[in-house]
LOVORO-707067 format. One record per residue (C-alpha): residue in one letter; y negated, z, x negated. Coordinates in steps of 0.02 Angstrom, whole numbers, plus 50000, padded with zeros to 5 digits. Layout:
BEGIN
aYZX ...
This chain:
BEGIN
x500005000050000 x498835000349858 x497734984749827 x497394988149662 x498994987149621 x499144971549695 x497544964849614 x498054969249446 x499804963049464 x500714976349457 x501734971449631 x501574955049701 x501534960949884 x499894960849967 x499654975550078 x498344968350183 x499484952050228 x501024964050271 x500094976850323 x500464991350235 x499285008050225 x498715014650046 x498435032850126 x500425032150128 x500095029149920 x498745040749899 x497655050050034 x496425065349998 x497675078550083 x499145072749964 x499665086749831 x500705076849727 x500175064049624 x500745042349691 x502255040049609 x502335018349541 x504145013849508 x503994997949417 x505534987049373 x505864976249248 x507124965849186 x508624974949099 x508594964248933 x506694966248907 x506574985548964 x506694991448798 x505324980448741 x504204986748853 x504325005748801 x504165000648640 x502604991548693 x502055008148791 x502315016148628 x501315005448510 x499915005148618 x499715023748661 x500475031148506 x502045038348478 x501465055548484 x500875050948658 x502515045148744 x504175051348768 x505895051948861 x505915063848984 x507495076848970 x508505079649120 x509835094449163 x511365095049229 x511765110149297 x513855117149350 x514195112849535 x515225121249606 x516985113549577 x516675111749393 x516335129849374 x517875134449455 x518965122549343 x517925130649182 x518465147449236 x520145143549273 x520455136549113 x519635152049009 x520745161349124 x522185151749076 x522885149149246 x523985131849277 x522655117849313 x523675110849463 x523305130349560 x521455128749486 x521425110749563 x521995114649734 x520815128649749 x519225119449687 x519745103649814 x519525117749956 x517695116549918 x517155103250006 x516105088249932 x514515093049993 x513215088449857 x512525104249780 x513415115249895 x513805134049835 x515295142149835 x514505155549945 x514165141950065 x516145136650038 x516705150250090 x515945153050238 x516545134750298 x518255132950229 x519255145450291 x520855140850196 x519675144450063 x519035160350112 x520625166150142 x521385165749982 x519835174149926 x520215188450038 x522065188750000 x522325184449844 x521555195449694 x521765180249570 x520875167249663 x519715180249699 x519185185049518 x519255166149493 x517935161649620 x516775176649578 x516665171749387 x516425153649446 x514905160249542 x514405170449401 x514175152649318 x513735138749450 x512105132749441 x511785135449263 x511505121149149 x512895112849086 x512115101848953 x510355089248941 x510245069148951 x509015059248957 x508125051249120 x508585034549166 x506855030549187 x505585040449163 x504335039649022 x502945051749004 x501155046248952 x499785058448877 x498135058448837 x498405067548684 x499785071948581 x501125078748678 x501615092348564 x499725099948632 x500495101348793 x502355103648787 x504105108448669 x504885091648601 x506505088948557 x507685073848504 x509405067348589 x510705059248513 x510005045848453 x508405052848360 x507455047948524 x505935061648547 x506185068948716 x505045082148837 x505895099748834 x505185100349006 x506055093449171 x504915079749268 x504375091149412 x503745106049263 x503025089449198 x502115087649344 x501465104049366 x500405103849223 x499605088549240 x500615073949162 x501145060149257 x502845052649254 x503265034949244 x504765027349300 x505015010549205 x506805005449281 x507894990849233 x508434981149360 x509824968449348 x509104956049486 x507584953249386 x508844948149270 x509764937649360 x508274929249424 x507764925849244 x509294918249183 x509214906249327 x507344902249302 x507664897049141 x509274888649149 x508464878049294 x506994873949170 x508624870249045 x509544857249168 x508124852049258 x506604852649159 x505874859949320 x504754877149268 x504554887249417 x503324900749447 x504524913749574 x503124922749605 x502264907949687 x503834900449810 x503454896349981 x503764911450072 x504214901150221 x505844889250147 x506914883250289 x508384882550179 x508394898650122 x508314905250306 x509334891050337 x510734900750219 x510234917750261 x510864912950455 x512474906450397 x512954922750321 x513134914550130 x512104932450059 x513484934749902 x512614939749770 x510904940949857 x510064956149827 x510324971049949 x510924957850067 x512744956250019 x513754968250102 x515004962050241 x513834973150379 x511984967550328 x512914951050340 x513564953550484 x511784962050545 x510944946450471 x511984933550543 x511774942350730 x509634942150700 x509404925350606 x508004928450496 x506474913050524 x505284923650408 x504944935750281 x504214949350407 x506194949250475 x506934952050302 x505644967850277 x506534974950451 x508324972150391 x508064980750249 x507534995650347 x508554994950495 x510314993850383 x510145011850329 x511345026350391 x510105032850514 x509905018050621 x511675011750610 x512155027950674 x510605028750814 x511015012050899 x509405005250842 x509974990750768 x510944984150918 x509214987851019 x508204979250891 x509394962450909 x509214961251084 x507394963351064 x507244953550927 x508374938251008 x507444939051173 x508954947251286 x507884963551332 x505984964751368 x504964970951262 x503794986051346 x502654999551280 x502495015851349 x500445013451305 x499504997651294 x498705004251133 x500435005251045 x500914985251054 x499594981850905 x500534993550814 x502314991750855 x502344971450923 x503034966750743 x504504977050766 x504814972350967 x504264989551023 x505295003150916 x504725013350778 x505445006850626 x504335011550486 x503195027350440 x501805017050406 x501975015750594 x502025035350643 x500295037950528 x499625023650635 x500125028750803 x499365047050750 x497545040450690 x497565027750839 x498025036450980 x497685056250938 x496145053950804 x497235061050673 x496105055550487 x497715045650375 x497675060550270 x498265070950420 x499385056750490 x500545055350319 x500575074950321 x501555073750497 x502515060950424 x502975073250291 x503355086150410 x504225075250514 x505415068550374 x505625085850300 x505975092050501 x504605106650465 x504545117050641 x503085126650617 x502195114850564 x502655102150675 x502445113150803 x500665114850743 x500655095750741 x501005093050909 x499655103850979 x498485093150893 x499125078550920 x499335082251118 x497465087251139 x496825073951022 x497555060651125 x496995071351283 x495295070351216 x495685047851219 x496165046951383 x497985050451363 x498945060551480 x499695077151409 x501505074151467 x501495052451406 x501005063851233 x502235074651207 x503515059451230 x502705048351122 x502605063650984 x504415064951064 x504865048751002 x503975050850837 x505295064750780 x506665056450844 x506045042450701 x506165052850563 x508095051050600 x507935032350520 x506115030050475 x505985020850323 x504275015650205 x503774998750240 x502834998450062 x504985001449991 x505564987850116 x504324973050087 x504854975049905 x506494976749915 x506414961750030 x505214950149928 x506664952349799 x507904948149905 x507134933049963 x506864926349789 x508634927649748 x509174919749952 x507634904949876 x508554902749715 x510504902249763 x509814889749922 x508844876949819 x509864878049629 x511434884349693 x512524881349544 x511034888449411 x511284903449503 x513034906149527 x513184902649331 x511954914849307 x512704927249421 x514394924749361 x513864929349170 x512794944249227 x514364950149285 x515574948849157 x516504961249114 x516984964449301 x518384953449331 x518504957049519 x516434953249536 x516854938049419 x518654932649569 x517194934649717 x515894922749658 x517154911249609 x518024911049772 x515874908949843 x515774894149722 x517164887049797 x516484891249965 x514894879849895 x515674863549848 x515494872349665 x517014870549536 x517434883849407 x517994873249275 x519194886449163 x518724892048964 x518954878648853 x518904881748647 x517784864548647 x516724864548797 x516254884348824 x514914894048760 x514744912748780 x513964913348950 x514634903049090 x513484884149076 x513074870149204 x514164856249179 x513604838949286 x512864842049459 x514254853849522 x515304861249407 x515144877949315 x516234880149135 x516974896449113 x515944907248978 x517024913348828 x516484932948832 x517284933948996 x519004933348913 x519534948748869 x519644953248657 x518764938648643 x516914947648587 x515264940548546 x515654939348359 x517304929748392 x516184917148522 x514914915948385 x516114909848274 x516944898148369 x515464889848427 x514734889648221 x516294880848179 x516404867948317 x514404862148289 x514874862348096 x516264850948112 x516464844648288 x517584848048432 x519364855548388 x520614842948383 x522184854348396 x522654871748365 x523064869548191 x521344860948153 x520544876848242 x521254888948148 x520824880748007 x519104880148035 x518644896548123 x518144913648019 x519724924748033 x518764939648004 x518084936948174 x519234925548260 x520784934948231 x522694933048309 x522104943648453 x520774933548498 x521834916748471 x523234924448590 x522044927848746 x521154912448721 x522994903548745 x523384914048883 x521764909548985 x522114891448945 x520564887148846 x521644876448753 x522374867048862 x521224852148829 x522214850848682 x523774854948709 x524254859948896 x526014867148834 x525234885348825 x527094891748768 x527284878648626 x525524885148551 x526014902548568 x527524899348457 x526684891948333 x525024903048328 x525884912948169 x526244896448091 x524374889248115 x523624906348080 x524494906847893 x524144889047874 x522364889747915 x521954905147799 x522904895447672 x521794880147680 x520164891847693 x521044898747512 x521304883547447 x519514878647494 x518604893647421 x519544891247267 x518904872447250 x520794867947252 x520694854647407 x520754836847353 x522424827347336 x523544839147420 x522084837847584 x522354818347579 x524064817747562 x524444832447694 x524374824347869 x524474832548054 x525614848848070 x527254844748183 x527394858548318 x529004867948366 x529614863148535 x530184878748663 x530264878848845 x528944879148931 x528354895049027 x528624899549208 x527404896349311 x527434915349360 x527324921349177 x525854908649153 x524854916449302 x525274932749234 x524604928349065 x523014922949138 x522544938949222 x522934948749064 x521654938948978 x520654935849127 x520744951349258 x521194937849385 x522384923249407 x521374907249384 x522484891849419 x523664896849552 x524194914449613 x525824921049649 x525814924749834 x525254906449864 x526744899549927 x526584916850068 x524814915050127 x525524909450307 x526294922950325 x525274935550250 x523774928050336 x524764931350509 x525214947950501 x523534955450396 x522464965650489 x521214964150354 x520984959850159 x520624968450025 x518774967050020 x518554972650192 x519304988650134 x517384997750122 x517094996250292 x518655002250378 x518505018550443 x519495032850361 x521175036650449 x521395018750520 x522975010650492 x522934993050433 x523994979350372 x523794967650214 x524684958550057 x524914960849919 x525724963449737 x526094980049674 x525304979649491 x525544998549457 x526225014649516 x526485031249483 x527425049449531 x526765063149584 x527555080249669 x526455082849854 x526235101149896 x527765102049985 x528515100849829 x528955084249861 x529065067049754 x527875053749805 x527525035849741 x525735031349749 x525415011149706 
C-alpha cells in the first residue's frame, strides 16, 4: 500500500490502480515499525547482502541470530535418554503429546488422558515428564535467520553483543523482536526460487529467440495466459499449482488480474473451511445476485461480488460507514485478527454510534460489525495477495507464450527432485513438448531447448554424475568434437573427474545410446575402455603417441546378451529417480486404471482415514513389532 515504494521500485504493484491502503503499511496509531519483505532471486541473494554490506559498512550489518528452544516432545526424548530408559517406552510416551505447535506438556496433560494417566500411575513416566518440564522451553541451540539482515546507523557493536556462526559470519546476539525494541529495524531479504525460475526463462528466451523481454512490463491483460489459467494447465505456476486452487481456478475462470488477487486469498484454510469460496463462484459466475446490506458498502465490496474478502476492506467499511480515522480502522483489524474481546467490545460501541451518528440504524450495525468478525476467520491482506498474484501471473504469461523455455527452465530448477523432475515431464508431454533423454554428445548441465519443441535432458540430473564430471565432459567434447564411441570417450575425458561411477550411471540412463544403443554390451566393456583410455592419456603425457596411435585402429567390443527390458527400466531409475523410456506396469494400465480410486499424486488431498485404491510397485519395505506385540510389514 505504500506509493513510495512503488515509485522507487521497490514493488511493481501500484496501490492506487489495485487499490490498496498505505494506513494498512504505516498509520500514526501503529506501534510497530512497516515491516518490507523484499525477494530476490536465489542465485543473486548473496550478492545483494554483500552489496548491503559494502555500502553501509560491515560494522553496520549483520545476520540476525535465531533460537530454538526444546518443545515439548524433544525434551521428553532428552530426558529419557539421560535417564536411560528404552527409547521405544520414551517414544510412545512423547507421541501421547499431541502435535500441537508449541504446546506444553502442562497443556498435554490436561488433553490426553492416556497421557495423564500414566502420569498419575506410573512413578517412572512421572519423574520422566516432570524433568522434561523442568527443561521445555529452554534454548536448545542458535541459527541463523533465513532472512533477516539488520541495518544500523552506526556500528552495531554501539548498540548490541555480536557474535559469529559457523561460518565466521558476524551475527546479532539479540533475537529480531529485542532487535526491535531498541530501535533497529529488521530486513527480510528472502530468496525466492520463482524469481529464479523466471530468470532462467527470460534469458534462455533472449538465448533461442533473441527476443529481450522486460517481465515487469507484460500486458497484464494476455488472453492466453487466462486462456491457460481456465484450462487448469497451472503446473509449475506459482502458488497456483495444487490440484484444489486448480480445481478452484478452473470452476471461476480468471479474465483478469483483479481475479487472480481473489484466488490467492480465497484458497486459504479459513475460507475453504467457511464455504466462502463456493459463495464467491456463484457470485462471481453470475448464478446468485449480488446484494448489499447498505448501499454505501457496494463501492467497497463490488470487486469481490459482495463478501468481505480482504482487510483492506474491514478498515474501509469502518472509516466509511462509522467515521473511524484509518489509524483506528487497522487497529480493529488488529483486534479483530488477534479476536481481542475487550477491545472489540470497545470497538463495537464506537463503531455502532459512529454509524448512528451517519444515518445508520443501530441494529443494520451491529450485523455489519457482525459480519466484520466473522471475516477475521479468512480475511487476508490484499497488499500480500496482489503480490503474490502479480508473480503468479508472470510465471501463467511465461509458460503460455514460451512454453518449452519454461518447462526447461523449470525442469533444471528442480533437479535434484526426481519425482518434481517425473511431473513436469509427464506436463511436457501434456504440451506437445518431448523430453529428449541425456545424451554424452548433445547434453549440457541444465536441461536446453532443442528445435521448436523438444527439451534435452540436462546431465546434473543423473545421479553421481556432479558438476565437475559435466564440466569435463562438455571441455572434452568442444576440444575434440562429439564422442564417437565409448572407447573414444574414455579416452578423452579427465578421469579424475569423470570416473567409473560416473561412466556407469551415464550408461544406465542411456546417454549413450546415440552411440551404441546395446547399454549391456557397454557395461561389459566399461573396465576395458576405462584402462585403455588412462593408458592412452599415459602414453600421451609421456609424448609416447605416434606410430603405435596410427597403427592402432577402432577397439572391437565384447558381445553379451542384451538386457531385459525390466532390468533396463530398473537401471534407469537408479540413475534417474524415475523410469524414462517405458515403465514396468505398462502393459497393466487397463486394469489398474479400472479399479484405482485415485493416483498417487492425489494422495495430499484425500482425507485422513479414507480408504482408497491404487497401483503400484513395491520398491521397499520394512518390519516392525505394533504395540500388540505384533509383526507388521510397512511398504
Amino acid at each position: 500500500g505504500s506509493l513510495v515504494s512503488y515509485a522507487m521500485g521497490i514493488t511493481e504493484i501500484d496501490p492506487v490502480d489495485n487499490g490498496l491502503i498505505f494506513e494498512r503499511f504505516l498509520n500514526e496509531e501503529r506501534i510497530s515499525l512497516p515491516d518490507i519483505d523484499v525477494d530476490f532471486c536465489m542465485e543473486g541473494r548473496e550478492d545483494v547482502i554483500r552489496y548491503v554490506t559494502e555500502k553501509y559498512g560491515r560494522e553496520n550489518v549483520s545476520h540476525i541470530i535465531t533460537f530454538s528452544v526444546m518443545q515439548a516432545r524433544a525434551a521428553v526424548r532428552d530426558v529419557g535418554r539421560v535417564l536411560e530408559m528404552p527409547y521405544g517406552e520414551v517414544d510412545r510416551i512423547a507421541k501421547l503429546i499431541p502435535p500441537t505447535p508449541r504446546i506444553r506438556i502442562k497443556d498435554a496433560l490436561e488433553q490426553e488422558p492416556r497421557l495423564r494417566d500414566l502420569y498419575r500411575e506410573e512413578p517412572r513416566v512421572k519423574e520422566l515428564l516432570d524433568y522434561a518440564m523442568e527443561i521445555e522451553g529452554l534454548v536448545r541451540h542458535f541459527s541463523t535467520h533465513a532472512a533477516g539482515v539488520v541495518i544500523s546507523d552506526r556500528p552495531l557493536s554501539e548498540y548490541i553483543p555480536l557474535c559469529k556462526d559457523q561460518k565466521g559470519d558476524v551475527l546479532t546476539q539479540y533475537e529480531m523482536n529485542s532487535l526491535q525494541a531498541i530501535g533497529l529495524i529488521k530486513f527480510d531479504l528472502l530468496s525466492l526460487r520463482t524469481l529464479t525460475l523466471i530468470n532462467r526463462t527470460l534469458k534462455m528466451v533472449e538465448q533461442t529467440r533473441g527476443e529481450r523481454i522486460d517481465i515487469d512490463r507484460i500486458p497484464i491483460d494476455d488472453r492466453r495466459t487466462y486462456e491457460l489459467l481456465s484450462q487448469g494447465k497451472t503446473s509449475g505456476l506459482f502458488q497456483l499449482e495444487s490440484r484444489g486452487m486448480t480445481d478452484l481456478i478452473m470452476r471461476l475462470k480468471p479474465e483478469r488480474f483483479q481475479d487472480l488477487v481473489a484466488l490467492i486469498a480465497l484458497y486459504r484454510p479459513g475460507p475453504l473451511g467457511s464455504g466462502k469460496i463456493d459463495d464467491y463462484v456463484r457470485r462471481r459466475r453470475g448464478r446468485t445476485e449480488v446484494t448489499y446490506e447498505l448501499p454505501e458498502l457496494e463501492r467497497i465490496l463490488q470487486e469481490t461480488y459482495g463478501i468481505i474478502l480482504y482487510q483492506e476492506q474491514v478498515m474501509k467499511i469502518a472509516n466509511e460507514l462509522a467515521g473511524f480515522t484509518m489509524g483506528e480502522a487497522d487497529r480493529l483489524r488488529r483486534a479483530m485478527g488477534k479476536k481481542l474481546p475487550e477491545e472489540m467490545e470497545m470497538m463495537e460501541e464506537k463503531f455502532i454510534e459512529g454509524a448512528r451518528k451517519k444515518g445508520i440504524n443501530p441494529r443494520m450495525a451491529e450485523k455489519i460489525f457482525s459480519e466484520m468478525s466473522k471475516f477475521a476467520e479468512y480475511g487476508f491482506n490484499k497488499s500480500h495477495s496482489a503480490a503474490y498474484a502479480y508473480v503468479a501471473y508472470q510465471t501463467a504469461y511465461l509458460k503460455a507464450n514460451y512454453p518449452i523455455e519454461f518447462m526447461a527452465s523449470l525442469l533444471s530448477l528442480e533437479m535434484g527432485n526426481a519425482e518434481n523432475i517425473l511431473r513436469y515431464i509427464y506436463e511436457c508431454r501434456s504440451m506437445g513438448i518431448e523430453v529428449l533423454p541425456p545424451d554424452v554428445n548433445e547434453s549440457f548441465r541444465d536441461f536446453t531447448v532443442i528445435g521448436d519443441q523438444s527439451i534435452r535432458f540436462g546431465l546434473s540430473a543423473v545421479k553421481n554424475v556432479g558438476d565437475s564430471a559435466v564440466e569435463a565432459i562438455i571441455e572434452a567434447r568442444e576440444r575434440g568434437g562429439k564422442f564417437s564411441s565409448l572407447f573414444d570417450f574414455c579416452e578423452r575425458v579427465d578421469h579424475r573427474r569423470v570416473n567409473k561411477r560416473v561412466v556407469e550411471s551415464l550408461i544406465k540412463c542411456g546417454a549413450f545410446d546415440s552411440i551404441d544403443p546395446h547399454r549391456s554390451r557397454l557395461m561389459a566393456n566399461l573396465r576395458d575402455a576405462i584402462e585403455y583410455g588412462s593408458r592412452r592419456q599415459r602414453e600421451r603425457g609421456g609424448g609416447q603417441i605416434g606410430l603405435f596411435e596410427l597403427v592402432e585402429g577402432p577397439q572391437e567390443l565384447k558381445e553379451v546378451a542384451e538386457w531385459p527390458q525390466s532390468l533396463v527400466l530398473q537401471y534407469e531409475k537408479e540413475a534417474l529417480g524415475f523410469y524414462l523410456s517405458g515403465h514396468p506396469l505398462a502393459q497393466y494400465s487397463d486394469e489398474i486404471a479400472k479399479y484405482s480410486t485415485v493416483e498417487a499424486d492425489q494422495l495430499n488431498e484425500v482425507a485422513d482415514g479414507q480408504e482408497v485404491v491404487m497401483g503400484g510397485i513395491v520398491t521397499r519395505y520394512k518390519e516392525v513389532r505394533t504395540k500388540k506385540g505384533e509383526m507388521m510389514i510397512q511398504a
